[in-house]
C-alpha positions as CSV (number, residue, x, y, z in Angstrom):
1,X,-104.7,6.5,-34.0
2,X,-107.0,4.0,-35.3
3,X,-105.0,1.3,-33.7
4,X,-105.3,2.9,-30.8
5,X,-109.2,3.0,-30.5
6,X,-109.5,-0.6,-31.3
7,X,-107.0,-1.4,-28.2
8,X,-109.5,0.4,-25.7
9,X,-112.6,-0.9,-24.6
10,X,-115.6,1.0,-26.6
11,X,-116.8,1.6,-23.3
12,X,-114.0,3.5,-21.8
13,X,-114.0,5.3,-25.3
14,X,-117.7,6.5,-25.0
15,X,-117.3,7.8,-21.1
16,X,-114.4,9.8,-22.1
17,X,-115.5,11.1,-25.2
18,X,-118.8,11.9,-23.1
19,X,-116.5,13.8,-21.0
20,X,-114.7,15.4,-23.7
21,X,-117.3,17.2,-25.2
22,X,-118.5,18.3,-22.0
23,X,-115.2,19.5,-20.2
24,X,-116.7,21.6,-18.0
25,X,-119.8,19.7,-17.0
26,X,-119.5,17.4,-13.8
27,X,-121.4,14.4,-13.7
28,X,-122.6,11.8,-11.4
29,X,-122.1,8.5,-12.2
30,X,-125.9,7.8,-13.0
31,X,-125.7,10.8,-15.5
32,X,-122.2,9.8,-17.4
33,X,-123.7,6.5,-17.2
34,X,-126.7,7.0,-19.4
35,X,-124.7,9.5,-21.3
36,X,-122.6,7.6,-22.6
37,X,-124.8,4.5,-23.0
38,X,-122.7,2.7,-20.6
39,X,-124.2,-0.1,-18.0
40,X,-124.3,1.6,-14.8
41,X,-122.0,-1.4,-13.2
42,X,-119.6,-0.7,-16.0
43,X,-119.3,2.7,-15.7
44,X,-118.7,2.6,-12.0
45,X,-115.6,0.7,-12.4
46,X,-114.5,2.7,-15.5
47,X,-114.8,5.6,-13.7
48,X,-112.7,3.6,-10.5
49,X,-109.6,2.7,-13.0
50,X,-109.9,6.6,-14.2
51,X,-109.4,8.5,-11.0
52,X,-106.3,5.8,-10.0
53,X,-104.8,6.8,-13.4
54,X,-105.7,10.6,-12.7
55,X,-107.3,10.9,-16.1
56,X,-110.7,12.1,-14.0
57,X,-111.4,13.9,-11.1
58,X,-113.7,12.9,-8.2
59,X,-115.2,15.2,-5.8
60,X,-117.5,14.1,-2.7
61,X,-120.3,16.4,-2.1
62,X,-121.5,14.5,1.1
63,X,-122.4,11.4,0.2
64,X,-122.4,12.1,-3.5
65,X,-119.6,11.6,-5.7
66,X,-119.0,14.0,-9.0
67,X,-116.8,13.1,-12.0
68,X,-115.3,15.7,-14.9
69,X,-112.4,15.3,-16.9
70,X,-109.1,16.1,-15.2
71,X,-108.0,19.2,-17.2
72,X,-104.2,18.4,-18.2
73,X,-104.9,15.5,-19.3
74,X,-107.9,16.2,-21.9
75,X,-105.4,17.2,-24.5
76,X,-103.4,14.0,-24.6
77,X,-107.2,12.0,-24.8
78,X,-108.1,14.1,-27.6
79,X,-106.6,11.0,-30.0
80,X,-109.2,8.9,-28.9
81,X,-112.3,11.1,-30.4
């Protein structure tokens, strides 16, 4: 799976991994961001591509948006830790 992780950018890696470890946490995008050591900018349009794909959830709280890690599909991300 080594392959794999060098296909991916390392900063997609590090916000799902972040996620990963945390499954139950939810997160706002300022939190995951520093988290996962991930530029703010960056992680705002990681986070966009994820919730297309369905890999993570979003739910609006207002005007607040919270991410976690879409349950069925943690075990098929676990290859990337």
């Amino acid at each position: 799976m080594a392959i794999l992780r060098e296909l991916i950018d390392p900063k997609v890696i590090r916000i799902i991994s972040v996620l990963l470890e945390h499954k139950l946490e939810h997160y706002h995008i300022q939190k995951l961001s520093r988290a996962a050591k991930v530029p703010l900018g960056s992680t705002f349009r990681i986070l966009h591509k994820l919730v297309s794909l369905g890999i993570v959830d979003c739910v609006k709280i207002d005007k607040f948006k919270i991410y976690c890690l879409n349950e069925k599909k943690a075990k098929e991300l676990e290859v990337l830790r």
